[in-house]
C-alpha positions in Angstrom: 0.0 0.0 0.0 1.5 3.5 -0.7 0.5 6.1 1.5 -0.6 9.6 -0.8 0.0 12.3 2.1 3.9 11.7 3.3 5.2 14.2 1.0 3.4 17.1 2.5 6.5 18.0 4.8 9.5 19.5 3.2 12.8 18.8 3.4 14.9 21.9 3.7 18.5 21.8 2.7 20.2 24.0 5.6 18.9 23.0 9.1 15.8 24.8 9.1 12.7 24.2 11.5 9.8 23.4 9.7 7.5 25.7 9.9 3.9 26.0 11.2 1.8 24.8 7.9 3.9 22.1 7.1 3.4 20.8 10.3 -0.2 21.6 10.2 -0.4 20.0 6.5 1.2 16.6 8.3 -1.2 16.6 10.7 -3.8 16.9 8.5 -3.0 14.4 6.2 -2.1 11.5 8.9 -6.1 12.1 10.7 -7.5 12.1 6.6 -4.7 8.8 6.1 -6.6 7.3 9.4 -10.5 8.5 8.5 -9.7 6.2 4.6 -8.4 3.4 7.0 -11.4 3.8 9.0 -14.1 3.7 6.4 -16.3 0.8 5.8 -16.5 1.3 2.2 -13.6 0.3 -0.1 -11.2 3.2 -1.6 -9.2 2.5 -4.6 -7.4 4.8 -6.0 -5.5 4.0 -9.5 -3.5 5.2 -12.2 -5.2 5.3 -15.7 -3.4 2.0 -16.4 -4.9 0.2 -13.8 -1.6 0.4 -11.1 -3.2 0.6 -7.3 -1.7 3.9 -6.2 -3.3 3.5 -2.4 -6.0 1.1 -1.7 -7.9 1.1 2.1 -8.5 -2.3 4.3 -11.6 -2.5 3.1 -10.9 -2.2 -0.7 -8.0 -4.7 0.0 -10.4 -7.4 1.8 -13.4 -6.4 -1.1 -10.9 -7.2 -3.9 -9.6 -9.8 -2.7 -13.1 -11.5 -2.0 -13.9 -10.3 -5.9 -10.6 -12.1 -6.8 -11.9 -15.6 -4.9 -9.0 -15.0 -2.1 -6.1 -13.2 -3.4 -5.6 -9.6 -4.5 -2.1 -8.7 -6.4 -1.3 -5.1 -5.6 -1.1 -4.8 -9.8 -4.1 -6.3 -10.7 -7.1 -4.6 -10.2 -10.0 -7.2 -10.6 -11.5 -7.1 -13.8 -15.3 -6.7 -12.8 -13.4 -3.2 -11.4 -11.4 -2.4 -14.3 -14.2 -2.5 -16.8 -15.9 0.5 -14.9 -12.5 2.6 -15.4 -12.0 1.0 -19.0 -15.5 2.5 -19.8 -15.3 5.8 -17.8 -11.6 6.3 -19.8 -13.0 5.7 -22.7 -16.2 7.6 -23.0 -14.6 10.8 -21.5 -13.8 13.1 -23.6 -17.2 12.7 -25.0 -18.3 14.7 -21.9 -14.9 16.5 -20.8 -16.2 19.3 -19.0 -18.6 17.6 -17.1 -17.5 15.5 -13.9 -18.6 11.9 -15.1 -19.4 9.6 -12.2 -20.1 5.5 -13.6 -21.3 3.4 -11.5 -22.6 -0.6 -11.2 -23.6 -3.3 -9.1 -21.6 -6.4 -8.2 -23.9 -9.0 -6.9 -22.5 -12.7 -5.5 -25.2 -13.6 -3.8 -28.1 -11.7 -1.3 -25.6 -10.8 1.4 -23.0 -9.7 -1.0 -24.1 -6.5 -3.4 -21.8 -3.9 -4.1 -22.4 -0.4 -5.8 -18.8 0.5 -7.7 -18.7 4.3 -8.5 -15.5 5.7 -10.6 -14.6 9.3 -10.9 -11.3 11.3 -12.1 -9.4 12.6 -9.5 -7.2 15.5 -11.1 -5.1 15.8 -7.5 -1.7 18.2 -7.2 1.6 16.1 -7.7 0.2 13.7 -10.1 1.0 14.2 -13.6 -2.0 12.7 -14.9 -5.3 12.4 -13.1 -6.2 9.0 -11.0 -9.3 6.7 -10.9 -11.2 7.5 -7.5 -13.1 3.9 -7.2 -15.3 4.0 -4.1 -16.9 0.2 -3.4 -20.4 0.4 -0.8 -21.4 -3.2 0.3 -25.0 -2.3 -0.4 -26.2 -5.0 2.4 -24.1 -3.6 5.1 -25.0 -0.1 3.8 -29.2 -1.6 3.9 -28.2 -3.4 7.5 -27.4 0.1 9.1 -31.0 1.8 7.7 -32.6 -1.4 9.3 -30.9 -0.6 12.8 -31.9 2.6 12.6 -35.5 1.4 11.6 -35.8 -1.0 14.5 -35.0 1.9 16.6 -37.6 4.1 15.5 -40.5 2.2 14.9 -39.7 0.1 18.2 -39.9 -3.2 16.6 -39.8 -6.3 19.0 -36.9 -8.7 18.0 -38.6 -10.9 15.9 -40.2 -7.9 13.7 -36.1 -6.8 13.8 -35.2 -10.1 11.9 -38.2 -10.1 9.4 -37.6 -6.3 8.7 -33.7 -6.8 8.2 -34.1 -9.6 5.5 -37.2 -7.7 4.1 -34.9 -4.7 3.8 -32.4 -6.8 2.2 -34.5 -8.0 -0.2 -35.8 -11.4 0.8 -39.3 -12.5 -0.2 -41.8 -13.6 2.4 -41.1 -16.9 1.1 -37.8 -16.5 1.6 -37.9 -14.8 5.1 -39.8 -17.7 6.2 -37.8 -20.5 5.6 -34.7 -18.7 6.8 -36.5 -18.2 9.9 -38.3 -21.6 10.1 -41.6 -20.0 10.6 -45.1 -19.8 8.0 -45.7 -17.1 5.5 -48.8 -16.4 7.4 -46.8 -15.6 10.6 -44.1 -13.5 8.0 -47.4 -11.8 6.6 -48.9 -11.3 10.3 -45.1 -9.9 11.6 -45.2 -7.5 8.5 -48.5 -6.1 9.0 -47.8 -5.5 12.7 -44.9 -3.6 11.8 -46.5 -1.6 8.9 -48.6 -0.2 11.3 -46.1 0.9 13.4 -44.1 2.5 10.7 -47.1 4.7 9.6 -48.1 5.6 13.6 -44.2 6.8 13.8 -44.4 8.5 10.6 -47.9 10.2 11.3 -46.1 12.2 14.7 -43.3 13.5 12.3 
C-alpha cells in the first residue's frame, strides 16, 4: 500500500525548523490517512493504467473476496477495471462535465456492491487518477434497518423479518430462513407496517 500524504513535509537543505503549515499539513494528512483506514467502504485509487496507487483495508479485503482469495497489488480485478476501462473511454465525450459511472456487483443476497469511478485530477500527479469508491450495499441496507428498528420500536422478531425484508428477501424467503409460515411472515409484517405509519404520522 502507498500512503498519498507523506510528501506534505519538506525537506529543507540548511537545518531549518519546519514551519507551522507544514506541520499543520502533516497533521492533517495523517487524521485524513486514518478516516480512509477507518471507512467501511472500499477506496481505490489507480492510475489510468490500472496500477493501485493507495488502496484502504476495506478495498484490499473487497478485492480480494472479488478475486476468490487473493488480491495482487497490480491487478485490479476485472469486474473493477471494466468500470475505469468505460469511464476512460467515454470521457472526452463529456470532458467538461464530472462523469461519475457506477454498477452493481452481486455474489449472492448478502453480497451487493455499488462500484462508482470518478477522475481525480489531484496536485503532484502528472495525470489524473481513478477514485473507485466500493459500498457493500447490504451492510450499507443493515445500518438503515438498525436505525428502523429503533424508531418504529420493533420487537426482536419484527427486527429479523424487517432486516431480511430490507435486504431483499421475499416472504417466502424470510420464512424459511426463519423456520416460521408465510402467514406468521405476513402477520409480523402487518404489525410492523402499522407501526411504521403511527411513527411517521407524529413526524
Amino acid at each position: 500500500m502507498i500512503a498519498l500524504t507523506k510528501t506534505l513535509i519538506k525537506t529543507v537543505a540548511e537545518s531549518q525548523q519546519l514551519d507551522n503549515i507544514d506541520l499543520h499539513d502533516s497533521k492533517r494528512a495523517d487524521f485524513l490517512q486514518e478516516v480512509i483506514e477507518g471507512l467501511e467502504d472500499g477506496i481505490l485509487i489507480l492510475s489510468q493504467t490500472g496500477k493501485v496507487v493507495h488502496t484502504n483495508a476495506s478495498a484490499h479485503r473487497l478485492c480480494c473476496q472479488f478475486n476468490q482469495g487473493n488480491f495482487n497489488q497490480n491487478l485490479v480485478p476485472s469486474v473493477i477495471w471494466n468500470i475505469c476501462e468505460s469511464l476512460l473511454s467515454s470521457r472526452y465525450l463529456f470532458s467538461d462535465k464530472l462523469m461519475i459511472l457506477s454498477d452493481e456487483i452481486v455474489l449472492d443476497k448478502s453480497n451487493i456492491f455499488q462500484i462508482r469511478v470518478r477522475l481525480l485530477d489531484l496536485d503532484g500527479f502528472e495525470m489524473p487518477c481513478l477514485l473507485v469508491t466500493i459500498e457493500n450495499r447490504y451492510e450499507s441496507l443493515k445500518n438503515v434497518a438498525i436505525t428502523e428498528v429503533k424508531k418504529f420500536d420493533l420487537t426482536p422478531r419484527e427486527a429479523e423479518i424487517w432486516f431480511l425484508y430490507r435486504s431483499n428477501y421475499s416472504y417466502k424467503e424470510i420464512a424459511s430462513k426463519l423456520y416460521i409460515t408465510i402467514n406468521t411472515v405476513k402477520k409480523h409484517m402487518k404489525n410492523i407496517h402499522t407501526k411504521r405509519q403511527a411513527s411517521m404520522s407524529y413526524n
